[in-house]
C-alpha positions as CSV (number, residue, x, y, z in Angstrom):
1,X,2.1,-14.0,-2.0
2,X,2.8,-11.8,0.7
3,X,3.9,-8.2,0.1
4,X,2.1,-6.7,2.7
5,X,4.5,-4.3,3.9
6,X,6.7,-4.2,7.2
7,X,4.3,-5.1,9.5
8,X,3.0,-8.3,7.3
9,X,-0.2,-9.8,8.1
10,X,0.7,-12.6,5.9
11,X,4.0,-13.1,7.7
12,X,1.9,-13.3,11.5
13,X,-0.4,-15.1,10.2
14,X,2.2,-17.8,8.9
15,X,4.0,-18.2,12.0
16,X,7.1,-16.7,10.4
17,X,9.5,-14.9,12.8
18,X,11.5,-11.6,12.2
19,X,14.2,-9.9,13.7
20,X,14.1,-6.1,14.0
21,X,16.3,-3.3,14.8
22,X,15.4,0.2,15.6
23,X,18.0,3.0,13.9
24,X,17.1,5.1,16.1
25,X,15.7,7.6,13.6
26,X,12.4,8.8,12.4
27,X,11.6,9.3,8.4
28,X,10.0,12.8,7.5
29,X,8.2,12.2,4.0
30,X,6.4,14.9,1.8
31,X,5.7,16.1,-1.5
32,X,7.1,19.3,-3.1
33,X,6.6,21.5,-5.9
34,X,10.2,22.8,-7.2
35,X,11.2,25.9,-9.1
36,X,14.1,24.4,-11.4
37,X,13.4,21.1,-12.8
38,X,14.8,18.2,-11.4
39,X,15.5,16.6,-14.4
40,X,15.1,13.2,-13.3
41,X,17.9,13.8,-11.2
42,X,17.2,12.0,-7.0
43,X,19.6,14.2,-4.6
44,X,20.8,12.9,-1.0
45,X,22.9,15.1,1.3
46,X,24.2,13.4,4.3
47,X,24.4,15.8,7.1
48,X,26.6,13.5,9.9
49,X,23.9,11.2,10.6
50,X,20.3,12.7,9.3
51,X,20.2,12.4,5.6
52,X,18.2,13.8,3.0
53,X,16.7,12.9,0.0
54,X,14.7,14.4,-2.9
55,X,13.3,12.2,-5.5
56,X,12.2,13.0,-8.9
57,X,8.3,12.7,-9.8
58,X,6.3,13.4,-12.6
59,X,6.0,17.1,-13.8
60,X,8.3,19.4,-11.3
61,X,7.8,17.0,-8.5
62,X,9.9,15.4,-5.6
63,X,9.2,13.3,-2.8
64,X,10.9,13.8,0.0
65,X,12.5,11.3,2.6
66,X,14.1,13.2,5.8
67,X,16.1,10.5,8.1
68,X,16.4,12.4,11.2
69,X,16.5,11.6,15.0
70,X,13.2,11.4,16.6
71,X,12.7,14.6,18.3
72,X,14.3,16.6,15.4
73,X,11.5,14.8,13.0
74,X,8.9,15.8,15.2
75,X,9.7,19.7,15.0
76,X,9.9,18.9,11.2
77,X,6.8,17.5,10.8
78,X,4.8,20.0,13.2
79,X,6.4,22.9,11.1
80,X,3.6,25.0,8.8
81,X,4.0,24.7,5.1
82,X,5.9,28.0,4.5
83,X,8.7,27.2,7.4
84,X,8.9,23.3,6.2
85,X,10.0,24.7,2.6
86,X,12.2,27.1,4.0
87,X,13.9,24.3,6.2
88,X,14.3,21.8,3.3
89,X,15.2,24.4,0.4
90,X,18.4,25.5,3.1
91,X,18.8,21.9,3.9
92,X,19.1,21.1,-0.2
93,X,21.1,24.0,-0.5
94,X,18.9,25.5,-2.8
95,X,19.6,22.5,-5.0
96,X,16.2,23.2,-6.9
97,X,14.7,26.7,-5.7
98,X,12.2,27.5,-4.1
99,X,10.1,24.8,-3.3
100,X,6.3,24.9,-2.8
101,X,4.4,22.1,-0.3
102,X,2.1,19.5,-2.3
103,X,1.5,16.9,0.5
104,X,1.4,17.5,4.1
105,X,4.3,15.9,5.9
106,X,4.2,12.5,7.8
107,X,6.7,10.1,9.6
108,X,7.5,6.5,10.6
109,X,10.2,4.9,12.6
110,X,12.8,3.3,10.4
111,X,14.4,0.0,11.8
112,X,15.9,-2.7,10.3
113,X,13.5,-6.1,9.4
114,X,14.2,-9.4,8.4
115,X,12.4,-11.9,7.7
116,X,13.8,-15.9,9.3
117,X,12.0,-17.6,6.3
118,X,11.2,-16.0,3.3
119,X,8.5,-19.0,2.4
120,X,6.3,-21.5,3.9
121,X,3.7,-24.1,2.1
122,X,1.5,-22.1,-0.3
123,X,3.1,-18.8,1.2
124,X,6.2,-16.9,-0.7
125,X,6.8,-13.5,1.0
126,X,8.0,-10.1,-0.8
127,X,9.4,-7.0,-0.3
128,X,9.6,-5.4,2.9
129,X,7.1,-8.3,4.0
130,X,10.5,-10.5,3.6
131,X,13.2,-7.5,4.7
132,X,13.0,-3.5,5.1
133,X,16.6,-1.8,4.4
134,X,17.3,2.2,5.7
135,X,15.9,4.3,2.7
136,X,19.3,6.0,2.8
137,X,20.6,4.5,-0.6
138,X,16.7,4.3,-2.0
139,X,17.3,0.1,-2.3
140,X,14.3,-1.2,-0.8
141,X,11.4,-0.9,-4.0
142,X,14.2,-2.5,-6.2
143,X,14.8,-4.8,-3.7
144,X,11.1,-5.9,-3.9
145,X,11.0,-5.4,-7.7
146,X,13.6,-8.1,-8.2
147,X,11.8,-10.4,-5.1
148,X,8.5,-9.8,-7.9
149,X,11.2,-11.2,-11.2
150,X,12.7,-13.6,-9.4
151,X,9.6,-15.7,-7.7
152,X,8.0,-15.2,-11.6
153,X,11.3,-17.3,-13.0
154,X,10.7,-19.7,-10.5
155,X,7.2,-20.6,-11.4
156,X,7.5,-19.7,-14.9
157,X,10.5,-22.2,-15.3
158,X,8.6,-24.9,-12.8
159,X,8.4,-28.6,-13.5
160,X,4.4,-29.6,-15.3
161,X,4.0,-31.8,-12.6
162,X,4.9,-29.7,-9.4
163,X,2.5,-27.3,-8.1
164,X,3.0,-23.7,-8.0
165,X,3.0,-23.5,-3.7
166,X,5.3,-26.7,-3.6
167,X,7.8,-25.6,-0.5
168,X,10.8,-27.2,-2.9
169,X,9.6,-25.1,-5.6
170,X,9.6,-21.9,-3.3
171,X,12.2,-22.6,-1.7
172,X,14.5,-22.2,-5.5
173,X,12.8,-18.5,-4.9
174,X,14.7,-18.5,-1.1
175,X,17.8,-19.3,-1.8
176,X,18.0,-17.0,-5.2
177,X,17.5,-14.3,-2.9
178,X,19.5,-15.3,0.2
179,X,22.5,-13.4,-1.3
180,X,21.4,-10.3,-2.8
181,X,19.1,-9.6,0.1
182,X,22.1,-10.2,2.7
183,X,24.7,-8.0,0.3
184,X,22.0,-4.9,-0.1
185,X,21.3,-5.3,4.0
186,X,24.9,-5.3,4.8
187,X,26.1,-2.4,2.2
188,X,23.2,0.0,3.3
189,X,23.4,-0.6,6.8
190,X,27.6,-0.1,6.7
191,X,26.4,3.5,5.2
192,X,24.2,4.2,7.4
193,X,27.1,3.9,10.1
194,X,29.8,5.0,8.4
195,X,28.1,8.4,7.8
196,X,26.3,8.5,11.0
197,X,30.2,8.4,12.4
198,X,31.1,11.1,13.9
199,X,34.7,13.1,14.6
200,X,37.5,14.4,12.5
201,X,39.1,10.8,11.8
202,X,35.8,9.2,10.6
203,X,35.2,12.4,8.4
204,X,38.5,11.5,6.7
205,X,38.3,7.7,6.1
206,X,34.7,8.0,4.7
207,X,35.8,11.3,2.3
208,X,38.7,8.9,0.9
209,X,36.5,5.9,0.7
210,X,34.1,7.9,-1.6
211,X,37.4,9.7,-3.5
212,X,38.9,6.7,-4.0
213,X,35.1,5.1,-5.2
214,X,35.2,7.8,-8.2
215,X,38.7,7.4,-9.0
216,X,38.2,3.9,-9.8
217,X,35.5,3.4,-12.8
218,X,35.2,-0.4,-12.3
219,X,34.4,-0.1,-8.7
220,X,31.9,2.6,-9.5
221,X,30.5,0.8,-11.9
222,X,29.5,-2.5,-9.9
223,X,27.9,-0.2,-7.5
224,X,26.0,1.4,-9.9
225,X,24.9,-2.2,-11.7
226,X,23.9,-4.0,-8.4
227,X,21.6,-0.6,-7.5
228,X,19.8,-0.9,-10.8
229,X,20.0,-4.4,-11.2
């Protein structure tokens, strides 16, 4: 099993191909201390492209993920601890106080991965070894968490006689992940462009889109089941 992350060894080694995509944009992650508690609560603010995110952790905790363009996420990063706060507690509209640095910022380029094949003989891939999604909607760990239940169904439920690395057999795994893979991919990256738009017209359609989203309780409510699922 691969799950090896983005840059898979398994996956090279395999001879399985990928195609990537560069967004253009540079992830600023760090830890933080806050003042108020956070309550289990994960906050994103979407600034007309960058977009930030604070996500709850044990004890008055958050980890935060900072989508910004790549020279932007370099001052970021090189900021000292006391301006970094100050620049995320403005940029989280003082959301949760005053915020105190735990883990000294680092970055990577986000792109856009997917994997041709998901399996070979003896070789099922996982996670973002298999597909890496913008962290703008926090998708990709449950993405991999239901690669993880979904590979165990197949080889819980396979035949006696067929082995466990049987290409059929991991190919069941494939195709029960062709779709939600694809629909994930193709939600988050529409988001990622429809609030990177920019202009007064975009501005509008994407304020009614979410207006009309919380207006309707059945619509909010498939979105909210296929991001937990």
């Amino acid at each position: 099993m691969g799950a090896d992350g983005a840059h898979s060894f398994v996956r090279a080694q395999a001879g399985i191909g990928a195609s990537e995509k560069a967004y253009g944009q540079t992830a600023v992650v760090a830890n933080f201390a806050c003042e108020r508690p956070h309550r289990n609560v994960a906050y994103q603010w979407f600034q007309g492209g960058p977009v930030l995110a604070l996500l709850p952790l044990p004890g008055d905790h958050v980890s935060m993920v900072w989508s910004l363009p790549g020279e932007e996420a370099q001052r970021i990063e090189a900021l000292d601890p006391q301006a970094l706060c100050a620049e995320v507690e403005v940029a989280a509209r003082g959301t949760l106080g005053q915020l105190g640095l735990v883990t000294a910022p680092r970055s990577y380029a986000l792109r856009r991965v997917a994997a041709r094949r998901m399996v070979q003989p003896r070789i099922a891939l996982l996670g973002d070894a298999a597909h890496v999604i913008h962290p703008l909607a926090g998708q990709g760990l449950n993405l991999g968490l239901q690669d993880v239940r979904a590979l165990a169904q197949v080889l819980e439920g396979r035949e006696a006689v067929r082995d466990a690395g049987n290409i059929r057999l991991l190919r069941r795994y494939e195709r029960s992940r062709a779709e939600p893979i694809l629909a994930m991919d193709t939600m988050v990256d529409g988001l990622y462009r429809l609030f990177g738009a920019q202009g007064a017209v975009a501005a509008r359609l994407r304020n009614s889109g979410l207006n009309l989203t919380e207006r309707l309780p059945v619509l909010k409510n498939i979105l909210i089941r296929q991001a937990m699922n």
